[in-house]
C-alpha positions as a printed Julia matrix, in Angstrom:
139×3 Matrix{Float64}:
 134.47  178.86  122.33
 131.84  180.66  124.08
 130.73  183.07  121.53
 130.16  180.14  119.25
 128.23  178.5   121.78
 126.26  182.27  122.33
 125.66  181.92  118.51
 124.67  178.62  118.5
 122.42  178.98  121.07
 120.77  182.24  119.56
 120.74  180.67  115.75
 118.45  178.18  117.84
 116.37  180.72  118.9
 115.91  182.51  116.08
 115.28  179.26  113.77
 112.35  178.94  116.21
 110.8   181.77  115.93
 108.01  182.0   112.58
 104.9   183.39  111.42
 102.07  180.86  111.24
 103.48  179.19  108.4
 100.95  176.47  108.11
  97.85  178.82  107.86
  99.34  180.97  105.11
 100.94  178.58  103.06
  97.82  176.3   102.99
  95.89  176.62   99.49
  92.88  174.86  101.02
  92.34  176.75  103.83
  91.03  180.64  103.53
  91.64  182.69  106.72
  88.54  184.49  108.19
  88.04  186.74  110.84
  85.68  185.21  113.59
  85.27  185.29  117.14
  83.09  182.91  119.1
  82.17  183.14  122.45
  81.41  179.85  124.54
  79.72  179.1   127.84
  81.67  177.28  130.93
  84.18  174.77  130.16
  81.86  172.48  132.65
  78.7   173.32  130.35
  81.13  172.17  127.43
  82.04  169.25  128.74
  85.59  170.68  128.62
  86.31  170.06  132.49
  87.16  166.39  131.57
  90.33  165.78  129.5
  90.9   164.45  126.27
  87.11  165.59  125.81
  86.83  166.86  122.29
  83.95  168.99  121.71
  82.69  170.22  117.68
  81.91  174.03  118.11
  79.78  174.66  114.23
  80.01  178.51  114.16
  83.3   179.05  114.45
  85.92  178.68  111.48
  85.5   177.95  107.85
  83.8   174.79  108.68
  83.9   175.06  112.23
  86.49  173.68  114.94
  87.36  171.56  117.67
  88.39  172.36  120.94
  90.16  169.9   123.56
  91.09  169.7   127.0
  94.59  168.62  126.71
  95.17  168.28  130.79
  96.83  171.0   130.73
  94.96  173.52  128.57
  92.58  174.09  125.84
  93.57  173.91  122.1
  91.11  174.69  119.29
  91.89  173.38  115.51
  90.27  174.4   112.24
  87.41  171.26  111.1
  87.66  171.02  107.57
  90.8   168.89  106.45
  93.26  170.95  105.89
  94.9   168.67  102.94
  91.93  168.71  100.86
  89.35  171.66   99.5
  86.3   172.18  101.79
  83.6   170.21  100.19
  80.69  168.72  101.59
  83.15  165.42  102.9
  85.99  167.28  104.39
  84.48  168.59  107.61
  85.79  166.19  109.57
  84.27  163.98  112.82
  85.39  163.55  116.82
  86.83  159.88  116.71
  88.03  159.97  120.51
  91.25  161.93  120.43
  91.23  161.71  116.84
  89.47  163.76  113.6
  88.63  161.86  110.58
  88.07  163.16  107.47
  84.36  162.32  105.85
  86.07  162.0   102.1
  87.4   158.37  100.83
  91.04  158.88  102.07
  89.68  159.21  105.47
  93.3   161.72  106.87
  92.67  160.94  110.13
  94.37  163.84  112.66
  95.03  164.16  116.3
  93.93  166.31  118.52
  96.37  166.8   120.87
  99.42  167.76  118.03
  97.16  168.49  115.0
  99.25  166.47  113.02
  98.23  163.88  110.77
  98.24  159.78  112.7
  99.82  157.24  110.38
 100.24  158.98  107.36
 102.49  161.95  106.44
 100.36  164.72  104.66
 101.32  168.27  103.12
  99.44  170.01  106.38
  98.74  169.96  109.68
  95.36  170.96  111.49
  95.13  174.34  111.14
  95.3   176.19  115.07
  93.1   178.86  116.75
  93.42  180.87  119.63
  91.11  179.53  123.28
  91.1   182.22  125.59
  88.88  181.82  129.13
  86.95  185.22  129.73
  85.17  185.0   132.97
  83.3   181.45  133.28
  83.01  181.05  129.28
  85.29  180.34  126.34
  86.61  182.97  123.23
  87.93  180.36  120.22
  89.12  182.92  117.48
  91.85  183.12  114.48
């Protein structure tokens, strides 16, 4: 009995554990090397939660980076269920992204995941790291 529930418990583990899955099975989304370095979260505007802020030079077609409450997350801005185009670099809708194109995915910020609708992909993540008083969103 206990070495099935050792088992169980490390299958769980295991079936955990992946490779970003969502980046490199996405056809719409290309993955390139970038690194972009921020000023203060209080410059940002970052010090307040659920305070989304659009960051242009970073990404394919830039990102988004939020104050969760209890960290920062950063998430690809081009829709990741569509081809980047000149509509699908999507806009801050509170704690929400919307899409520009007619189908209007609409994503939130807080899980990446689409709201109301159940698309291929998720929003595609990058890494926020604080260095010193300023921000480093990279992939």
């Amino acid at each position: 009995m206990r070495n099935t529930l050792l088992l169980s418990i490390l299958l769980m583990i295991l079936s955990g554990c992946s490779s970003d899955d969502r980046r490199n099975s996405n056809p719409f989304i290309i993955d390139i090397n970038f690194s972009v370095q921020l000023g203060g979260i209080d410059v940002l505007d970052l010090d307040i939660p659920s305070n989304p802020v659009y960051v242009p030079n970073a990404g394919l077609r830039g990102a988004f980076v939020i104050n969760t409450g209890s960290g920062l997350l950063a998430w690809e801005a081009s829709d990741p269920n569509h081809s980047p185009n000149e509509c699908s670099t999507m806009v801050i809708n509170g704690i929400e992204v919307i899409c520009q194109c007619d189908d209007a995915h609409t994503y939130n910020l807080f899980t990446g995941q689409a709201s109301g609708e159940v698309l291929d992909f998720a929003m595609i993540p990058y890494r926020v790291e604080r260095n010193g008083n300023g921000i480093v969103v990279s992939n």
